[in-house]
Each structure stands twice: as structure tokens, then as C-alpha cells.
MMTF fields as JSON, N, C-alpha, C and O atoms, coordinates in Angstrom:
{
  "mmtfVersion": "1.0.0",
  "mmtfProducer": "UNKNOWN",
  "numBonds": 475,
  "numAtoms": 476,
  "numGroups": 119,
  "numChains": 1,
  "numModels": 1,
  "chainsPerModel": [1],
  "groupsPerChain": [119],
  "chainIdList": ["A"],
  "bondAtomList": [4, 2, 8, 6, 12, 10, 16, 14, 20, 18, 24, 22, 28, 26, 32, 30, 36, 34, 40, 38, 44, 42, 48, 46, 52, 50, 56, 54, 60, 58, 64, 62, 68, 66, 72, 70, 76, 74, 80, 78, 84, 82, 88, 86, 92, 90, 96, 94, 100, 98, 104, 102, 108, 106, 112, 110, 116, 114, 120, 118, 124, 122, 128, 126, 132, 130, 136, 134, 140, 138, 144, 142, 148, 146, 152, 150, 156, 154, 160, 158, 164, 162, 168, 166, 172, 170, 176, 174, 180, 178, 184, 182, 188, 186, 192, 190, 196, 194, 200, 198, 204, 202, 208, 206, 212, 210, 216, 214, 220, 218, 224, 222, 228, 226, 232, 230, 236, 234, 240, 238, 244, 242, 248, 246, 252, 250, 256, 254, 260, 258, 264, 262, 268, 266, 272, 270, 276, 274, 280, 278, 284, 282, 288, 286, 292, 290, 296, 294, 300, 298, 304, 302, 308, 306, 312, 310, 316, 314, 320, 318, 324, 322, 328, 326, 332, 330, 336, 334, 340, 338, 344, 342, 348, 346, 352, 350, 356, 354, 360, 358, 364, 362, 368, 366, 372, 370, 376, 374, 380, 378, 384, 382, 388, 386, 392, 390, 396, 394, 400, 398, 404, 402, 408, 406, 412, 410, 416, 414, 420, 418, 424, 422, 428, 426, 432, 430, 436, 434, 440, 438, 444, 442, 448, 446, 452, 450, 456, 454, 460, 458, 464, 462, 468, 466, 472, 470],
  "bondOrderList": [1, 1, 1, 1, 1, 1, 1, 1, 1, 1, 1, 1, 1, 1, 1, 1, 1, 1, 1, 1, 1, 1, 1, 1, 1, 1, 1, 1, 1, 1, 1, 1, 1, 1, 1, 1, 1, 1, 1, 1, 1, 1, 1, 1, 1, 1, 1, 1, 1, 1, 1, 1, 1, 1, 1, 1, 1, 1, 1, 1, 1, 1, 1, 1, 1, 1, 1, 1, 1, 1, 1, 1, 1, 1, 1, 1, 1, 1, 1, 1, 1, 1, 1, 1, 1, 1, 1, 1, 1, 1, 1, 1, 1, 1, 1, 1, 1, 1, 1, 1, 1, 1, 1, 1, 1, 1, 1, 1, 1, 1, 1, 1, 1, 1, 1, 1, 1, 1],
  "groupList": [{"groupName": "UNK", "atomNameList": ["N", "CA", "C", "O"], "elementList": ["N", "C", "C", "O"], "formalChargeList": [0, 0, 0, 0], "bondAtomList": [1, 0, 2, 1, 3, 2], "bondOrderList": [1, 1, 2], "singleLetterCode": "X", "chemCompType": "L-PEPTIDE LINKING"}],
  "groupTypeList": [0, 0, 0, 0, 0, 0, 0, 0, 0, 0, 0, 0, 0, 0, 0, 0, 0, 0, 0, 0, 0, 0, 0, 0, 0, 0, 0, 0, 0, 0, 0, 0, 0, 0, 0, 0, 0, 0, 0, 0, 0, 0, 0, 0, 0, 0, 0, 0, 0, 0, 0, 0, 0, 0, 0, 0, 0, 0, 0, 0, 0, 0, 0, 0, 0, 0, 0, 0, 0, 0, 0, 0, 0, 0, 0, 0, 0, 0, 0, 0, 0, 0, 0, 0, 0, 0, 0, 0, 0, 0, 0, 0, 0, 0, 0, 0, 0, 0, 0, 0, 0, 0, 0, 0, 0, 0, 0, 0, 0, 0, 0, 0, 0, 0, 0, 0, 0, 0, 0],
  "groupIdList": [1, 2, 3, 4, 5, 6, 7, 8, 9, 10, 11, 12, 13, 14, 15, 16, 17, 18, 19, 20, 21, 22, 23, 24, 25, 26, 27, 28, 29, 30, 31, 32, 33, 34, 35, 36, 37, 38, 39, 40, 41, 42, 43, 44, 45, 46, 47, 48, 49, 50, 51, 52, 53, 54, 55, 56, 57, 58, 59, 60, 61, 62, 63, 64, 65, 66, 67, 68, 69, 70, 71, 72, 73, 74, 75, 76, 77, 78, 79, 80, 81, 82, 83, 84, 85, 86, 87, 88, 89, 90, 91, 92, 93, 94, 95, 96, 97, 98, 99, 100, 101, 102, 103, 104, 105, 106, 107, 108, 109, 110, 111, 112, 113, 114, 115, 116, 117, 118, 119],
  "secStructList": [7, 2, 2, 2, 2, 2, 2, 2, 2, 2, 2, 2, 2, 2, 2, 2, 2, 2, 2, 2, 2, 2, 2, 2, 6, 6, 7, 7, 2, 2, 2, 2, 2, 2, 2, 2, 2, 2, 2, 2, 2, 2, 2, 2, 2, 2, 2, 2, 2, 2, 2, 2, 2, 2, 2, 1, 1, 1, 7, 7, 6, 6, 2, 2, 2, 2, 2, 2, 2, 2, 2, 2, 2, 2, 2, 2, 2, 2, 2, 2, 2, 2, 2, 2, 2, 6, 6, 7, 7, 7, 2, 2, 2, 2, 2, 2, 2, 2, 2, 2, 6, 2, 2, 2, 2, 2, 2, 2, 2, 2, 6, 1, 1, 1, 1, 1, 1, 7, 7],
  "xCoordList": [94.155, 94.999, 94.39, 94.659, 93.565, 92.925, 92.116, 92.008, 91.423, 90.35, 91.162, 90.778, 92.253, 92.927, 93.513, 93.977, 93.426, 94.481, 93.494, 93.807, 92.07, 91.043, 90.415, 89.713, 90.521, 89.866, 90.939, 90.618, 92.241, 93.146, 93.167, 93.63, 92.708, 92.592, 91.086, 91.662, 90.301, 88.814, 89.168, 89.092, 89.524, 89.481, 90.603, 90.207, 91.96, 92.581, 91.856, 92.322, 91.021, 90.307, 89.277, 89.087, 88.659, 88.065, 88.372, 87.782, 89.979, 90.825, 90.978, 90.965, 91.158, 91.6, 90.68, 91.062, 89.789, 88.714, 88.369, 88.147, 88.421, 88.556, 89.301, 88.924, 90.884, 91.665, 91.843, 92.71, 91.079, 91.07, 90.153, 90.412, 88.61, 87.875, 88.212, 88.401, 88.447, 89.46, 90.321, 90.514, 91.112, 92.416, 91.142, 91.279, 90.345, 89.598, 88.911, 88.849, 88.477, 87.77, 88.798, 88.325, 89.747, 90.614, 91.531, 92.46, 90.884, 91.173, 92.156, 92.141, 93.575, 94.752, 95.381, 95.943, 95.01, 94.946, 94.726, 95.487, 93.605, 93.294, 92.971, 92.504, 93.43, 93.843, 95.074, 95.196, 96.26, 97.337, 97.563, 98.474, 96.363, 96.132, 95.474, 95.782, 94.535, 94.007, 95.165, 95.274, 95.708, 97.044, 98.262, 98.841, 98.547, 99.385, 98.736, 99.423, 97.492, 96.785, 96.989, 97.567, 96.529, 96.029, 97.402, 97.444, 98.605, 100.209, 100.422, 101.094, 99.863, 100.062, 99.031, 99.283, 97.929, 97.447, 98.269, 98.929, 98.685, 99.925, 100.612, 100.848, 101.095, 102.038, 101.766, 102.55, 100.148, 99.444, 98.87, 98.657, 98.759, 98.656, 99.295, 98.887, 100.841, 102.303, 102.546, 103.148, 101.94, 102.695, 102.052, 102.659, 99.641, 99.653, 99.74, 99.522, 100.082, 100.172, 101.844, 102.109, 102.491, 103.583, 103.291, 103.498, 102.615, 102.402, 101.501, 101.958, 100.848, 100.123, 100.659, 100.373, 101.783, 102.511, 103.725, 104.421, 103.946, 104.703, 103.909, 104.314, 102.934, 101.71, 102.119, 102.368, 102.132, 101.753, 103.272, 104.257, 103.182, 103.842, 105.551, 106.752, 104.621, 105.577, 104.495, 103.281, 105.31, 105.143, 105.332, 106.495, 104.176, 104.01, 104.347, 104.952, 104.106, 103.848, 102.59, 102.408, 101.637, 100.329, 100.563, 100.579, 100.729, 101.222, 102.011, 101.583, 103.157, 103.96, 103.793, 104.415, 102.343, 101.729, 100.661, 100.449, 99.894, 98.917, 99.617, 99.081, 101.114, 101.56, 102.058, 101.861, 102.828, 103.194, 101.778, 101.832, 100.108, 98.869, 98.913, 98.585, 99.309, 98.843, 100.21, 100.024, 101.218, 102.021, 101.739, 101.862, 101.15, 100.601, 99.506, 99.324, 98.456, 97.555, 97.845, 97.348, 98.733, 99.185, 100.227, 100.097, 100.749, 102.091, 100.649, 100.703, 99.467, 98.686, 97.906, 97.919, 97.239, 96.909, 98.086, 97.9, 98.773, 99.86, 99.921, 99.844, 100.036, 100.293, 98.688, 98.728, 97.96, 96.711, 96.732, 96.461, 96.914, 96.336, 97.787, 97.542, 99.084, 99.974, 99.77, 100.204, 99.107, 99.238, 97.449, 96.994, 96.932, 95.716, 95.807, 95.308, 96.466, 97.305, 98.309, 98.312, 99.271, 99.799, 98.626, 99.321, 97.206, 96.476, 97.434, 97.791, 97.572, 97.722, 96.972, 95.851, 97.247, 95.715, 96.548, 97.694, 95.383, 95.392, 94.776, 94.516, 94.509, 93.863, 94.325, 93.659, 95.804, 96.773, 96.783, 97.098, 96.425, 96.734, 95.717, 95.929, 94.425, 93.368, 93.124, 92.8, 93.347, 93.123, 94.415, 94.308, 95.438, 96.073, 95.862, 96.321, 95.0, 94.369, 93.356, 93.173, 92.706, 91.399, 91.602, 90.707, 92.816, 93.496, 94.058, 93.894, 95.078, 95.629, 95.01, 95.509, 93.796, 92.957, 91.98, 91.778, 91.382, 90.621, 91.837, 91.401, 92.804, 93.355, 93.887, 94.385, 93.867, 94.476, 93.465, 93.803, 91.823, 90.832, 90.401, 89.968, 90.619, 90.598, 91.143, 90.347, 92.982, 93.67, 93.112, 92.614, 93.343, 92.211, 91.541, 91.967, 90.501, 89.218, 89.131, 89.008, 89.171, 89.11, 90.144, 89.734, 91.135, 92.192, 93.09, 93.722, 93.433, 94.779, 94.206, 93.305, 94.437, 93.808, 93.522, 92.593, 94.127, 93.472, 92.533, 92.437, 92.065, 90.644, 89.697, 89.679, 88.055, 86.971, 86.14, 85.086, 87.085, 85.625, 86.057, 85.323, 87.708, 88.074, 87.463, 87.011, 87.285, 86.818, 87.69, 87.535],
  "yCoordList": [89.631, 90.604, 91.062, 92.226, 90.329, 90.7, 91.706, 92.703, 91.373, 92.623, 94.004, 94.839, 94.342, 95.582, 95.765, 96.789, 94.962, 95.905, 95.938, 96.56, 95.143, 96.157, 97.109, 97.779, 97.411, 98.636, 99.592, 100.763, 99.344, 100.637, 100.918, 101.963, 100.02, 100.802, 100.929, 101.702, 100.955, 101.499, 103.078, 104.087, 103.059, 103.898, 105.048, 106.188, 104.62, 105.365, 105.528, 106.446, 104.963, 105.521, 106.416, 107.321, 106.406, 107.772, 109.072, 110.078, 108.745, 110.098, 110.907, 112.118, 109.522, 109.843, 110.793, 111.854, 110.474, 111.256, 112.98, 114.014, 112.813, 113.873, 114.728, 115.864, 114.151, 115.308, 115.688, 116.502, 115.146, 115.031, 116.355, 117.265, 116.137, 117.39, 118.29, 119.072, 118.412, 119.841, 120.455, 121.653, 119.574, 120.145, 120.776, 121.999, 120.492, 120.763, 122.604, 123.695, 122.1, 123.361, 124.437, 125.526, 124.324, 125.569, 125.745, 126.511, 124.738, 124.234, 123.774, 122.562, 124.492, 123.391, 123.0, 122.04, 124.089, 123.661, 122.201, 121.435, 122.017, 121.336, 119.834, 118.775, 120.261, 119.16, 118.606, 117.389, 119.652, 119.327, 118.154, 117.331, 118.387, 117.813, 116.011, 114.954, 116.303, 115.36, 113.535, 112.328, 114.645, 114.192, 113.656, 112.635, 114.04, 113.467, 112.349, 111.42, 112.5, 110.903, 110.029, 108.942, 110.557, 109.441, 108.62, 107.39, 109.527, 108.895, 107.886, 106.864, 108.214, 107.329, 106.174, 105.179, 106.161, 104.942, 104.537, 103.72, 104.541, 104.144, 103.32, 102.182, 103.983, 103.065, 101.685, 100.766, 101.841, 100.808, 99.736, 98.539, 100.046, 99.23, 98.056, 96.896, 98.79, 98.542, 97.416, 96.369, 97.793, 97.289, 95.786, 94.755, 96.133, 94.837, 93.663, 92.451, 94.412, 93.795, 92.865, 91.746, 93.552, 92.41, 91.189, 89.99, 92.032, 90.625, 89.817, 88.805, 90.035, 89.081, 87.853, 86.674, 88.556, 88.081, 87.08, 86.332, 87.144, 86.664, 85.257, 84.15, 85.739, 84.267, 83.139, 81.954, 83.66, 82.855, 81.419, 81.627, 80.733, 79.468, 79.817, 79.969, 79.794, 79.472, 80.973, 80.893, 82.102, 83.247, 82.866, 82.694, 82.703, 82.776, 83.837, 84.728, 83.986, 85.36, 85.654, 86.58, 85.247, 85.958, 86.981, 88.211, 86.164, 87.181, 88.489, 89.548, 88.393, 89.222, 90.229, 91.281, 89.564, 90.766, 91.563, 92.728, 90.92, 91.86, 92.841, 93.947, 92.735, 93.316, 94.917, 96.074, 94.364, 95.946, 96.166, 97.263, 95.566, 96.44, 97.119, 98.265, 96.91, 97.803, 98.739, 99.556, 98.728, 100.13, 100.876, 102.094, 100.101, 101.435, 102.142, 103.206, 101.4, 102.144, 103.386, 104.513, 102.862, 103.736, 104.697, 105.913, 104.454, 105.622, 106.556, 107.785, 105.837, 106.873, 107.659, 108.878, 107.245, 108.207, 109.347, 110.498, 109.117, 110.353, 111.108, 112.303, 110.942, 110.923, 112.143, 113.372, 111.618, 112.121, 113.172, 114.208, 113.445, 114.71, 115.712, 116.918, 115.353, 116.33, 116.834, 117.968, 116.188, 117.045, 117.736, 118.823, 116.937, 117.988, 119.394, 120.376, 119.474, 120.529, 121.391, 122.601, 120.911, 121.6, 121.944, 122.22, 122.098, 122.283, 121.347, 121.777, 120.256, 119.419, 118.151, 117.818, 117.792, 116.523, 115.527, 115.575, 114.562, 113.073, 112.213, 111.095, 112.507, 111.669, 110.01, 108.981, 110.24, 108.983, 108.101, 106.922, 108.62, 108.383, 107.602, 106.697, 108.343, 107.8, 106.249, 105.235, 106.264, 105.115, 104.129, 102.922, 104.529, 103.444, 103.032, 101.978, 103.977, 103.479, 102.874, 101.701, 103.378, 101.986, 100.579, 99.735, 100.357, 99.313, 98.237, 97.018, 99.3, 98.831, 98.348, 97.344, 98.862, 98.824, 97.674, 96.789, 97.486, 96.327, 95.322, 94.315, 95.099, 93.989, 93.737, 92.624, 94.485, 93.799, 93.85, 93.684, 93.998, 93.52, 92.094, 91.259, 91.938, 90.839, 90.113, 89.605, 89.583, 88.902, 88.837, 87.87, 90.223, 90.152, 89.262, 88.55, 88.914, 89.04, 87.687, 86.797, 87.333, 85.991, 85.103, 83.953, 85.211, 84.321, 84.228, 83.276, 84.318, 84.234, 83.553, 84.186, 82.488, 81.41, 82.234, 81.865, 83.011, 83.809, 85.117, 86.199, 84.558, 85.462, 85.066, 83.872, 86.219, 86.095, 84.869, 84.239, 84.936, 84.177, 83.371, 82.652, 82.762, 81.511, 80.628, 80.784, 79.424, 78.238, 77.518, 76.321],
  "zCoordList": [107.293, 106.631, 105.3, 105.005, 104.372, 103.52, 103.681, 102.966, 104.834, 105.138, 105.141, 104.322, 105.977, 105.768, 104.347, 103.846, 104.005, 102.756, 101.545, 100.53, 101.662, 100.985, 101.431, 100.674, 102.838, 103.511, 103.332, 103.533, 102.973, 103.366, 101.332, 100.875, 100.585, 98.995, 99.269, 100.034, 99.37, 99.298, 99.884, 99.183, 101.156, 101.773, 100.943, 100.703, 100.566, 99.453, 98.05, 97.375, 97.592, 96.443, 96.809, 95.997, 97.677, 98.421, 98.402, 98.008, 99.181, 99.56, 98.052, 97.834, 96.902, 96.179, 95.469, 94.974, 95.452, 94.513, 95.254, 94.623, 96.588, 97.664, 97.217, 96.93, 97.05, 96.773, 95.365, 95.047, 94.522, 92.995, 92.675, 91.887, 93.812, 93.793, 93.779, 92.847, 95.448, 95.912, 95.474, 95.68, 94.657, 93.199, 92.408, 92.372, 91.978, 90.645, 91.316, 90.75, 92.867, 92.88, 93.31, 93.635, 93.343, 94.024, 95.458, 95.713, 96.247, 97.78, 97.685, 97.471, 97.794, 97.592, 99.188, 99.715, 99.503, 101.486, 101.866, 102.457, 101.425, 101.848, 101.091, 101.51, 99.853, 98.904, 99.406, 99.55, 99.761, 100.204, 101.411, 101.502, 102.331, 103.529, 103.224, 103.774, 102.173, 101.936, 101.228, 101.448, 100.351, 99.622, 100.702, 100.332, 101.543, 102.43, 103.441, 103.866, 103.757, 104.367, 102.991, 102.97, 102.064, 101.225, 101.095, 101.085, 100.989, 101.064, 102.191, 102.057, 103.195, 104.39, 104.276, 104.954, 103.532, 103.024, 102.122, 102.764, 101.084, 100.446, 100.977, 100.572, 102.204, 102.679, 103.397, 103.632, 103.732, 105.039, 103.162, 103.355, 102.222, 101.516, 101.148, 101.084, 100.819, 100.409, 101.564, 101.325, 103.01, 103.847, 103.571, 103.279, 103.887, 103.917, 102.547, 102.578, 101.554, 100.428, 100.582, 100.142, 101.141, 101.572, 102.455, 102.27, 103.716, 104.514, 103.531, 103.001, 103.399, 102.385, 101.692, 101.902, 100.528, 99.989, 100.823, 100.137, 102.604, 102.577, 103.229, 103.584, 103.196, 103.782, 102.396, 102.617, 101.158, 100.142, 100.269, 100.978, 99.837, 100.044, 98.941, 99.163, 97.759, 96.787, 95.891, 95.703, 95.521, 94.689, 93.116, 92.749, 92.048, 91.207, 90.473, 91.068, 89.286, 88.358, 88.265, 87.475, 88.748, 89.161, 90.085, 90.051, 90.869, 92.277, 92.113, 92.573, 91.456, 90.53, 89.905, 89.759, 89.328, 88.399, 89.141, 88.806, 90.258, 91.218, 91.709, 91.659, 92.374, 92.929, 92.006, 92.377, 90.567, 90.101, 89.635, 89.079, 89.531, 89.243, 90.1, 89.796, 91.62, 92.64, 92.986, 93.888, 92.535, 92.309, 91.434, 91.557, 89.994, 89.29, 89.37, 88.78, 90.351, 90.609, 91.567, 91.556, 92.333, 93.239, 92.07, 92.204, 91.492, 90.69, 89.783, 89.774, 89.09, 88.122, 89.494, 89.326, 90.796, 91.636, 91.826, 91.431, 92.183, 91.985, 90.604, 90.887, 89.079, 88.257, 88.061, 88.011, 88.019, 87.943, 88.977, 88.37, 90.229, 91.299, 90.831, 90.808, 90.505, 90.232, 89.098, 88.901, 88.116, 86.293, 86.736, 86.382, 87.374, 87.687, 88.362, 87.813, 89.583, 90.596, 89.464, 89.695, 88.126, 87.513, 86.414, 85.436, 85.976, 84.734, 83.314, 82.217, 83.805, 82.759, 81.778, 82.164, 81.16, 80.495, 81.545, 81.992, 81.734, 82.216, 81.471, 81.916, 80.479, 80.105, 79.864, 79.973, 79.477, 79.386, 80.446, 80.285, 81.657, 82.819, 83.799, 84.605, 83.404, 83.576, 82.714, 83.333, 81.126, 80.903, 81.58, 81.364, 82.262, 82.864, 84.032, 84.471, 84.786, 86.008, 85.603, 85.93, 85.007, 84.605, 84.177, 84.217, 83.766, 83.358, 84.197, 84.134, 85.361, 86.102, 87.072, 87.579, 87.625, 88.803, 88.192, 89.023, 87.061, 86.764, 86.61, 87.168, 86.276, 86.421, 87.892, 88.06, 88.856, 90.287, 90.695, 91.867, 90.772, 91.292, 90.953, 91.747, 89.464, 88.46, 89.222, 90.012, 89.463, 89.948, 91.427, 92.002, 91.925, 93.541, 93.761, 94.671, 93.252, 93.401, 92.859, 93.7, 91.588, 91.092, 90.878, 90.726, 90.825, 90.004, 91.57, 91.11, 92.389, 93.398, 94.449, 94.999, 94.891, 95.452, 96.954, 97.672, 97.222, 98.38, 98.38, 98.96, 97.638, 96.981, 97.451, 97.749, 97.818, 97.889, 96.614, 96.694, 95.628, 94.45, 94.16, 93.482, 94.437, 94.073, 94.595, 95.73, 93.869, 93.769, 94.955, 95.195]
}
């Protein structure tokens, strides 16, 4: 289950940048198009980030906290392609995805005993 639910955010940070372009160059067709898969990854995230969570024994506040990193990564991807699509700054937005996304790789990745680098 790990394996999907880093293939379904890899694969949503992709889309994401896809439809981030296509906003930038004018293509809203098909930004539009791009933007509604990337939603349906959303949801295959959400989903396996639960099963995940319901593997775990006893739910910490680690756990707790990976979980709202990876709604806000998911709430600033939205946040970012709509104020982009309206000619608005992101800049606020961007530093909270950079934030949010290094700390649930962080927890990901090293610290949550069902991690690739834990000990």
C-alpha cells in the first residue's frame, strides 16, 4: 500500500506542474482537463493514506501530523492553480507548499516506523 500512495503523489505532483504550465500558457481547455485527473488523484491519495493509517496499531501525533502535511499539500495545490487561473500572487502559497511537502516527506520518509529509512 505504500507503493500506491507514493505513486498516486508523484504522479499528482506531475499533473500538478502540467496544469500549473498550461494555466501559465493560456490552455485552459486543457488545464481544465488536466485539473480534474489531478482531483481524482486526490482522492486515490486520501484514500491510500487512510488505509495506511488504518494498518498502524496505535495512531500517534506523528501520524497526525503527516496526515494534515498531506491535506495541505493537497489544499496549497489547489490554492496555487486557482489564484494562478485568476492572475493572482502565490507567492504565500508556494512557501506553504514547500513547507508542507518537506515536512510529510520528512515524517514519510524518515521518522514513521513504516518508512523506507527507518531504522
Amino acid at each position: 500500500m505504500i507503493h500506491a500512495h507514493i505513486t498516486a503523489w508523484l504522479v499528482a505532483l506531475i499533473l500538478f506542474f502540467v496544469a500549473l504550465s498550461l494555466n501559465k500558457s493560456g490552455k485552459e481547455k486543457g488545464a481544465k482537463i488536466v485539473q480534474m485527473v489531478l482531483r481524482v488523484f486526490y482522492l486515490l491519495i486520501i484514500a491510500t493514506g487512510v488505509m495506511l493509517l488504518t494498518r498502524v496499531a496505535h495512531i500517534d501525533w506523528k501520524y497526525t501530523l503527516k496526515a494534515v502535511a498531506g491535506l495541505w499539500v493537497i489544499g496549497t495545490f489547489e490554492m496555487i492553480l486557482s489564484r494562478v487561473k485568476n492572475n493572482r500572487r502565490t507567492s504565500v502559497f508556494w512557501i506553504q507548499f514547500v513547507v508542507a511537502f518537506a515536512l510529510a516527506l520528512y515524517l514519510g520518509f524518515a521518522v514513521l516506523p513504516m518508512s523506507f529509512l527507518h531504522p
